[in-house]
Structures are given as structure tokens and as C-alpha cells.
C-alpha positions in Angstrom: -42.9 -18.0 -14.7 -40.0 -17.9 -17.8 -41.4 -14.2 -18.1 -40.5 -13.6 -14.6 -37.2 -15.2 -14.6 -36.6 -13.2 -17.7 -37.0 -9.8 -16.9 -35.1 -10.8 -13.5 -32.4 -11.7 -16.1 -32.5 -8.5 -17.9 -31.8 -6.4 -14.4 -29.4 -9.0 -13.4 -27.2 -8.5 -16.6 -27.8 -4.5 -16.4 -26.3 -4.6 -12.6 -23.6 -7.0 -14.0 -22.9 -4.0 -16.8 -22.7 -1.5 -14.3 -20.7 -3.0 -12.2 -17.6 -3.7 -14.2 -16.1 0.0 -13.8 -13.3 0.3 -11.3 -13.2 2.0 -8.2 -10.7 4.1 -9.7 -13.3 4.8 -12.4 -16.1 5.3 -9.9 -14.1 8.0 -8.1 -12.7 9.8 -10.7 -13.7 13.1 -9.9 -12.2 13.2 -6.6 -8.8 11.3 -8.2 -8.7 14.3 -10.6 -8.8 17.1 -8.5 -6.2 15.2 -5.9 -3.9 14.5 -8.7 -3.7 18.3 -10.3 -3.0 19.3 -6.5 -6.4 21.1 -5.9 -6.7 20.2 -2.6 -9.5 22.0 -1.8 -12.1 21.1 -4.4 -10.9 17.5 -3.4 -11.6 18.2 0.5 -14.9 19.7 -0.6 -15.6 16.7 -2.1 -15.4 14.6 0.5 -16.9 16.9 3.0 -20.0 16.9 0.2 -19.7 13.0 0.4 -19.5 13.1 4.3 -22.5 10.2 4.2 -19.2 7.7 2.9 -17.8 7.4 6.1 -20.5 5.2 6.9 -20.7 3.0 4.4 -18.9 -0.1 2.3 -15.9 2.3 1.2 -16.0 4.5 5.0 -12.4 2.8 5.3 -10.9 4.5 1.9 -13.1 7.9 2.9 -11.1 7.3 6.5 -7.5 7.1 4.3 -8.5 9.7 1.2 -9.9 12.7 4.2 -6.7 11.5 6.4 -4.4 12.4 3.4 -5.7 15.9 2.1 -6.1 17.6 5.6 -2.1 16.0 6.3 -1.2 18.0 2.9 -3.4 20.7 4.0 -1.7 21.2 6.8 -4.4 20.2 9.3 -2.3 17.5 11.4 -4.9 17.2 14.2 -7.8 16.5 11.8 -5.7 14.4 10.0 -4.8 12.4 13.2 -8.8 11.9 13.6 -9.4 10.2 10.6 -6.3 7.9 10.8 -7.3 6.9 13.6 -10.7 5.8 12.8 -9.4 4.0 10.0 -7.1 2.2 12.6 -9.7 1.6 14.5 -12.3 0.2 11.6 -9.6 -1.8 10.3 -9.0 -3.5 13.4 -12.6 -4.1 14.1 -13.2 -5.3 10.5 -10.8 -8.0 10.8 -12.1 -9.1 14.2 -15.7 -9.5 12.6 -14.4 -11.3 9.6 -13.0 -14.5 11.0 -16.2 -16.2 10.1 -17.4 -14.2 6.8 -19.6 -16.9 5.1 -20.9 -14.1 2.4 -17.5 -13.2 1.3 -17.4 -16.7 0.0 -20.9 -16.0 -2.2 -20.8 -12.2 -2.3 -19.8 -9.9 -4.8 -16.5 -8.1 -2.8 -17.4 -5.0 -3.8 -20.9 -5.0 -2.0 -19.0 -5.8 1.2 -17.3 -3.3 3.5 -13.2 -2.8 2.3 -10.9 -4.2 4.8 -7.8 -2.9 3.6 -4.6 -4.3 1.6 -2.6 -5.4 4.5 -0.3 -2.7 3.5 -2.9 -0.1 3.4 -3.4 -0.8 7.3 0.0 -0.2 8.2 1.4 2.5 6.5 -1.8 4.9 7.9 0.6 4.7 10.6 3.4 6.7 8.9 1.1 9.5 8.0 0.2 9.6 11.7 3.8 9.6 12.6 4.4 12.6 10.3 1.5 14.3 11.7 3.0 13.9 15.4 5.9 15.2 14.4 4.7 18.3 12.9 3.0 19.1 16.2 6.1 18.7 18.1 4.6 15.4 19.7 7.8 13.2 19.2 7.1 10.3 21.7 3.7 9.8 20.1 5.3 9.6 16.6 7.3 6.7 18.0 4.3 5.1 18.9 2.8 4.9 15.4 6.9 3.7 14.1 6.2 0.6 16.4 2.8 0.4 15.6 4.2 -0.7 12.1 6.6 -3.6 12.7 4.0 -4.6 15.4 0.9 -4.8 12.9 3.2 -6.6 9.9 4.4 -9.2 12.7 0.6 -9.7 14.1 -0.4 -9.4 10.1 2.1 -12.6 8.9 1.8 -14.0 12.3 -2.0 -15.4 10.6 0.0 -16.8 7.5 1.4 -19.4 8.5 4.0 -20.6 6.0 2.4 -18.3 3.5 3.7 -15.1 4.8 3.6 -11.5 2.9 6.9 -10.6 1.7 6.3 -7.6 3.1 7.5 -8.5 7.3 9.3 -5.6 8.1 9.6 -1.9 7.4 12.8 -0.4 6.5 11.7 3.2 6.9 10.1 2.5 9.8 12.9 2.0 11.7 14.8 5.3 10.1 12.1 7.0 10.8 12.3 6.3 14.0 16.2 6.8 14.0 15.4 10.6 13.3 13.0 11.3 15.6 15.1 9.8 18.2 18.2 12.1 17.2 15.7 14.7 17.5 15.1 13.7 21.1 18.8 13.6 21.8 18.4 9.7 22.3 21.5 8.8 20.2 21.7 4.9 21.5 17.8 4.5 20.6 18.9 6.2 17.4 22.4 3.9 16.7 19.9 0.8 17.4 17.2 1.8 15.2 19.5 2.9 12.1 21.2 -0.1 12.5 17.9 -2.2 12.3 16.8 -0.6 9.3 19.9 -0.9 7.4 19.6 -4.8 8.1 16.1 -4.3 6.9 17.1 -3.1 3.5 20.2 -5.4 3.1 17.8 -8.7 4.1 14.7 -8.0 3.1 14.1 -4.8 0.4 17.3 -5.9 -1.7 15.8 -8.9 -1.8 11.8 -8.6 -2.5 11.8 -4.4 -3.7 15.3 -3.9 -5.5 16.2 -1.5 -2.7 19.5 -1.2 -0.9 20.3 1.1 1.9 20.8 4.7 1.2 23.3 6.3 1.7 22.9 8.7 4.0 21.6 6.1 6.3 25.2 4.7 6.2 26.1 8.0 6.9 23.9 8.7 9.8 24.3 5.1 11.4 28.6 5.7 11.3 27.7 9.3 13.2 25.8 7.6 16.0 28.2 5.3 16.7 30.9 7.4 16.8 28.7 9.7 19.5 27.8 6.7 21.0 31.8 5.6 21.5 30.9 2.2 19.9 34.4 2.1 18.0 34.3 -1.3 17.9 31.0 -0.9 15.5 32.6 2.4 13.8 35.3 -0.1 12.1 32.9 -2.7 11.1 30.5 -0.5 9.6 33.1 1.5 8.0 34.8 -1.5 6.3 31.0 -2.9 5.3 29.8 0.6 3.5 34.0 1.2 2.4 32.8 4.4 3.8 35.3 6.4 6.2 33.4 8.2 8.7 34.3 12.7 8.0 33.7 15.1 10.9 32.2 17.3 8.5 28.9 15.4 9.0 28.5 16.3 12.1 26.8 19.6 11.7 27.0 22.8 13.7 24.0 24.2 13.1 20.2 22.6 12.9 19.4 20.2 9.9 16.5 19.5 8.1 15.2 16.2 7.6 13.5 16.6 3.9 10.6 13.7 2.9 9.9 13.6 -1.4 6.7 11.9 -1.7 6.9 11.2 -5.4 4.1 10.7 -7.5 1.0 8.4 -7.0 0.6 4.6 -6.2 -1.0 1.8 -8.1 -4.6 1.2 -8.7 -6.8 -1.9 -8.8 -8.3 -3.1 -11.9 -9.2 -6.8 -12.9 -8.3 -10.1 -14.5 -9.5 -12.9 -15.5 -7.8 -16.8 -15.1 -9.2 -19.1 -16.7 -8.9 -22.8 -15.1 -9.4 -26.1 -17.0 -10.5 -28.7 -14.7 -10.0 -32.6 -14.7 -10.9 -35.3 -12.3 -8.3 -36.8 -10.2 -8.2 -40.1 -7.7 -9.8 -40.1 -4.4 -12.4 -37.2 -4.9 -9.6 -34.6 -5.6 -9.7 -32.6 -8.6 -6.9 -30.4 -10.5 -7.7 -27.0 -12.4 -5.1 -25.7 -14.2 -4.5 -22.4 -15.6 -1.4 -23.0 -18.4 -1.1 -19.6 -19.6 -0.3 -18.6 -15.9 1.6 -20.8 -14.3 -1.0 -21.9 -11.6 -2.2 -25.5 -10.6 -5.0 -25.6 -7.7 -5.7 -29.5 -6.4 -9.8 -29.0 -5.1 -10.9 -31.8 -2.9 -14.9 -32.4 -3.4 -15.3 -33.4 0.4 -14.1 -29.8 1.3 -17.0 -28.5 -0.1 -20.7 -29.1 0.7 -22.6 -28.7 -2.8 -25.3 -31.0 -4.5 -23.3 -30.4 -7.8 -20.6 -32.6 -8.9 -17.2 -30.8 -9.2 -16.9 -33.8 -11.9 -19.2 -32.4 -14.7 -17.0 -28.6 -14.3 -14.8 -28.2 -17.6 -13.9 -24.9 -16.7 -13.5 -22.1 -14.3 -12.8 -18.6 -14.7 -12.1 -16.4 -11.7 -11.6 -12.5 -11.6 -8.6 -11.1 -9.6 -7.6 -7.9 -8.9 -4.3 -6.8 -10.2 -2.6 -3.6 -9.5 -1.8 -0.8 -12.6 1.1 1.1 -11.9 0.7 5.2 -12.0 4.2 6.0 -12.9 5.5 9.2 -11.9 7.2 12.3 -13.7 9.8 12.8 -12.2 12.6 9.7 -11.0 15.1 11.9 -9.1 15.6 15.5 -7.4 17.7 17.4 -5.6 17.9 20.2 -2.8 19.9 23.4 -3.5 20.8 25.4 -0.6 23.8 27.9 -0.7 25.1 26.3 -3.6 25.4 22.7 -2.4 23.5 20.3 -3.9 22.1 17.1 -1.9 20.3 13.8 -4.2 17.0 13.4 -2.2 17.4 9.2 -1.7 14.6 6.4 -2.0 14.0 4.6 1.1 10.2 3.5 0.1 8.8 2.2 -2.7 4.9 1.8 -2.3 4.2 1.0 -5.3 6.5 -2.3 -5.4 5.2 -3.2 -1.9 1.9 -3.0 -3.2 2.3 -5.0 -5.9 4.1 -8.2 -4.0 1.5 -7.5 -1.2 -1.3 -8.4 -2.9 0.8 -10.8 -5.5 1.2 -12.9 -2.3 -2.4 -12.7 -1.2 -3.7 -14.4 -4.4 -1.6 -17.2 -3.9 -2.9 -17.6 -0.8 -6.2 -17.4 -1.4 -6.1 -19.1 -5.2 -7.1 -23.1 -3.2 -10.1 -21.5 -1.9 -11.7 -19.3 -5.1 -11.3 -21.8 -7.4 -12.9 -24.7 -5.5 -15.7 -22.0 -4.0 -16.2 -21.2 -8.2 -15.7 -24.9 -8.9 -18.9 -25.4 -6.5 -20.8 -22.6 -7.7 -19.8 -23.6 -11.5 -21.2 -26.9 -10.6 -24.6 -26.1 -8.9 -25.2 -24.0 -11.8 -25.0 -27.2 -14.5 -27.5 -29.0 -11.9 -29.7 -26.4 -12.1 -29.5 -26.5 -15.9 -30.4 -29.9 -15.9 -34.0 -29.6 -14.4 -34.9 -26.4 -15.4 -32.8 -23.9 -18.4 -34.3 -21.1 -17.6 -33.7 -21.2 -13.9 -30.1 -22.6 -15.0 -29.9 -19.0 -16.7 -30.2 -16.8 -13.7 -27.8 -18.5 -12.0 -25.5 -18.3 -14.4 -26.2 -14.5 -14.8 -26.0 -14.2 -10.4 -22.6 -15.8 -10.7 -21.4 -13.9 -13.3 -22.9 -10.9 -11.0 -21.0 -12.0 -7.9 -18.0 -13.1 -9.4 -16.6 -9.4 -9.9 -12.9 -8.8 -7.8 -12.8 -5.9 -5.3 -10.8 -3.1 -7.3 -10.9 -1.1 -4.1 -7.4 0.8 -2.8 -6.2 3.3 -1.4 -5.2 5.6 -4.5 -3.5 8.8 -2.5 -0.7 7.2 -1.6 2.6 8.0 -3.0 4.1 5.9 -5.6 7.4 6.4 -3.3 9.1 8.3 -0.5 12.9 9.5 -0.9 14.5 11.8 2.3 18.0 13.5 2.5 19.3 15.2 5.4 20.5 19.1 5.2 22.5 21.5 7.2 20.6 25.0 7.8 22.5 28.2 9.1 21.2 30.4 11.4 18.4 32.2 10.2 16.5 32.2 7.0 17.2 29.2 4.7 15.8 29.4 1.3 15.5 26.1 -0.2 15.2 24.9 -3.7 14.0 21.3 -4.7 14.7 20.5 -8.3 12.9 17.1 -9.4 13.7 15.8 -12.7 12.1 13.4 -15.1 14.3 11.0 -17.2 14.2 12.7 -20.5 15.9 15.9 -18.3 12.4 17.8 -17.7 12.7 19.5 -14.7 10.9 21.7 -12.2 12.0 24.1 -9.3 10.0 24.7 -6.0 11.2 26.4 -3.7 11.0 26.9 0.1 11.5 28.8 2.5 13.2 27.3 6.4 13.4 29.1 9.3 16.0 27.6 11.9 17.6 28.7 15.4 20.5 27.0 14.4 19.7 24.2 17.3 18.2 20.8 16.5 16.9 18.9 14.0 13.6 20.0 12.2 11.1 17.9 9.4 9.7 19.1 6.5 7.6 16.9 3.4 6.6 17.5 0.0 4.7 15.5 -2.3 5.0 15.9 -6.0 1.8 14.5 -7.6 2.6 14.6 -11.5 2.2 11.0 -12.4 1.6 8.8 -15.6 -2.0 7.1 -16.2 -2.4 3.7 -15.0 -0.3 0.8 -16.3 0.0 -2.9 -16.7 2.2 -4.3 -14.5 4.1 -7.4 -16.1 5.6 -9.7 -13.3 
């Protein structure tokens, strides 16, 4: 029998080994050929790894294949897999409600779900593929869809609500395609709920204020609205006076930077030191970081006692940042130089995202480790051995999901451009803080009418990073 329950050991602690890499790590052949820009070997990759879109990770295969065939220039393929993604992620969460084996399980065995995040900004990249097939009303659709998924998202929180409620660029977003529609109320109402969104909630929680051509664009439409009324309040609020000049003669290009990559997932460790309190309630504390969980034992149905647990240490996942390059460009056309202007950071939303998901699920992973801690020492108690390969399963299961969705942008900056008539040849000059720079350049057909969308996403990023907050 101890010869059994040995060698069941040995395995145990060999899956236990070769489970501590990252998903980051696991994926790291596809990662590298994404980040050097070879889109194609990481498109073959996927297509060789088509059998992923059925399994635990199909949601990330959904995001990662939704991505490259976007940069590739495939927008209706891209659509595809968006929308499965929407659609698993919706189903996922539907199924989940009463999940006892995410409780017991090891999260990486499980299906991913999705940062809360993750699940709504597919929906930009499905607005940006809209618009590039000229399908404007259908791009507004996925702007809504946002807001409407963060509202239904908090709307489960309680008082415990992400940071995260509302998306600025969202609602510019859907200020420019409405100016492209002609719509220049619709456009006046959703500038002006974006810049509230940046001056109530992202100056607040993402040290971001509202750009300035936002201010610029939001003056213009209320002046082609007639709204004089708002004209002098919104110029005495920016100390902004609104110039004719802006309004162009000719068609303008709306130009999206996606800058660099976002954050991945890798692990920590708190480490909780328990003691008994009055009335069946006990307190584990973690000094180092700040956090004290109160666990009542009647909450719990175990044959252990919560009483005879010193200690509890519980994995997390924690997000690295990927820093990028470059930290600030500029379009050149005809001499004129325009500062490309952040109105996403990803990477900062990511980060208070999942910040605010561990608090609210801290309560519940301690006391379910608190339990399993306990059953373990009961087990000891009657038979070692047996107490061993519990102690091994738990250490087994007791892994946190470093899952994400890693082609993201670390951040998304826009300006607007005037084009003449004809052939527009473009230059974008990122530049990195020690004054590195790089030119692209691009080339912009226009008819002189309308407003026409164009993105570019520069890749060159830093390896991952401890985040200190």
C-alpha cells in the first residue's frame, strides 16, 4: 500500500513540476513570432494548432486568430473568430454560476473564461474591423456592446465593483464613426460622454486625462451643432478658443497607434497566518501585504478543524508589465507635424482589473485553502503517508491561472489629420525615451470628401516586468 501511495507521489510531484511554467512560457513560440511582426509564421501556427479551439485555452485561440487575421488584413475572418469568442464567453459565464470544481480544481485544467476586460475590448477589434469594411452602423453596435457588457459585468459586484465601469474610447470611438456618418448631434453627445469619462473616471483610476484633440473635436461639433450655449462652457473649461482652421476642407484621416504589447500573467504567493477568533470565526493575516481575511468555520462543510491551520499560502496571478519601445510619435505630412495622443492604456486597466478581482475573491480562497489545509492535517493524523498525497494534490491544485490574452496592445493613442486631394504620403515617427526613433511610412489615398480610418501597431516591447503597486 505505502508503495502505491509512493510512486502516486512521485507523478504527483512530476505534474506539480511541470506545471509551474506560465502560459506565457507555454506559448512562447507563437509570442515570439507575433512580437517580431512575422505574422505569418504566427498564423501558421495557429492554423497547425487548429485542434485549440476546442479545448481549455479555445477562448485565447478565439482572441490570438482574431488578432493576426485583423493585422493581416483579413477583417471578415477576423470578425469570425471575435465573435466566437463573444459567444464562448458569454456561454462560459452562463455555465459557471454553479462551478463547484473551480473551488477544488487546479484553474489551469479548467476552460479560461476571460479577464473581464479581455471580454470587452474583443469588441473594439470588431469595431475596427466594421469599419474597415465600410460597415459603420455595425461598428456602433460593437461601441455599445462595451459600455453594455462593463455595466452587465459590475452590475454582478455588488459593492465590489471593477474600477474599470466605463470606456472612455468607447464613446470617441463612436464620436468618429458618427462624424463619418454625418450624425454630428450623435457625435456632440458621444464626445462629450467620453470626455466626462476621462475627467471622472480615467484621471482618477489610469492617470489619464482627456486628449486634446478630443477637446478639439467636441468644441467643432458643437459649434456645427449651433449649441453656443455649450461652445462657451466648453471653451472656458479646456481655456481652449475654438479656430476655424479645424474645420477641414478636405477628407481627414483618423490615425490609431497601437503601441507595444500588454501585460502577462505570472504568479505569487501570500502567505496567511491564521489564529482563532470568537464565535467560530477565524482571522488569517498576511502582514507583508496588507490583507486581513475573517473565515467563518460554519461557511464551510469540512471534517477538519480550521482551528489546528497555522498557515495558508495561496497563489495569485499577478500581471508583468511588457513595456514598450517607443513612448510617443508623431505624423509628418507636408511638413506639419501632429503628436499621435493616448486615449487607452491596456495595460493599466489590466492591472486594476484583476487587482480588483483578488480582493474580491481573497474571503473565499483563503477559507476554501483554510479547509483544504485542514483536511489535510486530519488526514495526517490517521494515516502519514496518505496525509502525504494530499499534501502533494493540494500543492498540485493550488497553482493560479496565468492565462491572458497576450496580443493586446500595451496602449492605443489616435490623432486626427487633414489629407489633400489625391495622394498623401504619410510618415509616422515613434520615439523611445532615450530619443531612438524609427520612420514608417504610408501611403493615403483620399477624394478629398469624408473622413477615412487607418491603424498601426508597433510591437517593439521590453520583456516582462514586475509591477510594484
Amino acid at each position: 500500500m505505502n508503495r502505491k501511495i509512493n510512486i502516486v507521489v512521485f507523478w504527483s510531484a512530476i505534474f506539480l513540476f511541470t506545471a509551474c511554467a506560465t502560459y506565457y512560457q507555454k506559448t512562447i513560440a507563437f509570442q515570439q513570432d507575433f512580437s517580431r511582426g512575422d505574422l505569418n509564421s504566427a498564423k501558421s501556427f495557429l492554423e497547425k494548432n487548429e485542434k485549440a479551439a476546442e479545448k481549455k485555452d479555445r477562448l485565447l485561440y478565439f482572441f490570438d486568430r482574431g488578432v493576426v487575421e485583423h493585422m493581416l488584413g483579413n477583417y471578415q475572418e477576423s470578425n469570425q473568430y471575435f465573435e466566437e469568442a463573444y459567444k464562448f464567453s458569454q456561454d462560459f459565464r452562463k455555465s459557471l454560476m454553479n462551478d463547484f470544481t473551480s473551488y477544488i480544481a487546479n484553474p489551469m485544467t479548467k476552460p479560461y473564461q476571460g479577464e473581464d476586460f479581455e471580454v470587452v475590448l474583443l469588441h473594439f477589434y470588431k469595431a475596427l474591423n466594421y469599419i474597415y469594411l465600410y460597415e459603420y452602423d455595425a461598428a456602433l453596435v460593437e461601441c455599445r456592446r462595451i459600455n453594455i457588457r462593463l455595466n452587465e459585468i459590475n452590475d454582478r459586484y455588488e459593492d465590489k465593483k471593477n474600477r474599470y465601469k466605463s470606456d472612455a474610447f468607447a464613446h470617441l470611438l463612436m464620436g468618429l464613426i458618427y462624424e463619418a456618418k454625418r450624425e454630428y448631434n450623435d457625435a456632440f453627445i458621444a464626445y462629450r460622454n467620453a470626455y466626462n469619462t476621462y475627467e471622472e473616471l480615467y484621471s482618477e483610476h489610469f492617470n489619464m486625462n482627456a486628449p486634446l484633440q478630443l477637446k478639439k473635436d467636441l468644441l467643432r461639433m458643437a459649434v456645427i451643432n449651433g449649441f453656443s450655449t455649450e461652445v462657451d462652457f466648453y471653451e472656458r473649461r479646456f481655456d481652449l478658443k475654438y479656430d476655424k482652421a479645424w474645420e477641414s476642407e478636405e477628407g481627414s484621416l483618423v490615425f490609431f497607434w497601437l503601441n507595444g504589447l500588454g501585460p502577462v500573467k505570472s504568479e505569487v504567493s501570500l502567505n496567511f497566518a491564521g489564529s482563532k477568533n470568537q464565535g467560530g470565526v477565524f482571522t488569517f493575516a498576511d502582514e507583508q501585504n496588507g490583507f486581513s481575511v475573517p473565515v467563518v468555520a460554519s461557511d464551510y462543510n469540512s471534517k477538519g478543524d480550521l482551528g489546528d491551520v497555522k498557515a495558508v499560502r495561496m497563489a495569485i496571478p499577478k500581471f508583468k508589465s511588457r513595456y514598450p519601445i517607443f513612448n510617443e510619435a508623431n505624423i509628418l505630412l507636408n511638413s506639419q507635424k501632429y503628436e499621435l495622443q493616448k486615449v487607452e492604456d491596456i495595460n493599466e486597466i489590466a492591472i486594476a482589473t484583476l487587482q480588483d478581482r483578488t480582493l474580491r475573491e481573497l474571503a473565499s480562497s483563503v477559507g476554501r485553502l483554510a479547509v483544504k489545509q485542514a483536511t489535510e492535517l486530519a488526514v495526517r493524523e490517521k494515516n502519514e503517508d496518505l496525509g502525504a498525497l494530499v499534501s502533494v494534490v493540494n500543492a498540485a491544485t493550488e497553482k493560479a491561472d496565468t492565462r491572458n490574452w497576450q496580443t493586446l496592445p500595451h496602449s492605443i493613442y489616435y490623432q486626427k489629420v487633414p489629407l489633400d486631394t489625391g495622394l498623401n504620403e504619410l510618415k509616422l515617427i515613434p520615439k523611445a525615451p532615450k530619443g531612438a526613433s524609427d520612420t514608417l511610412n504610408f501611403k493615403i489615398q483620399s477624394d478629398g470628401i469624408g473622413v477615412q480610418f487607418f491603424n498601426y501597431h508597433s510591437l517593439e516591447s521590453g520583456p516582462p516586468m514586475e509591477v510594484n503597486r
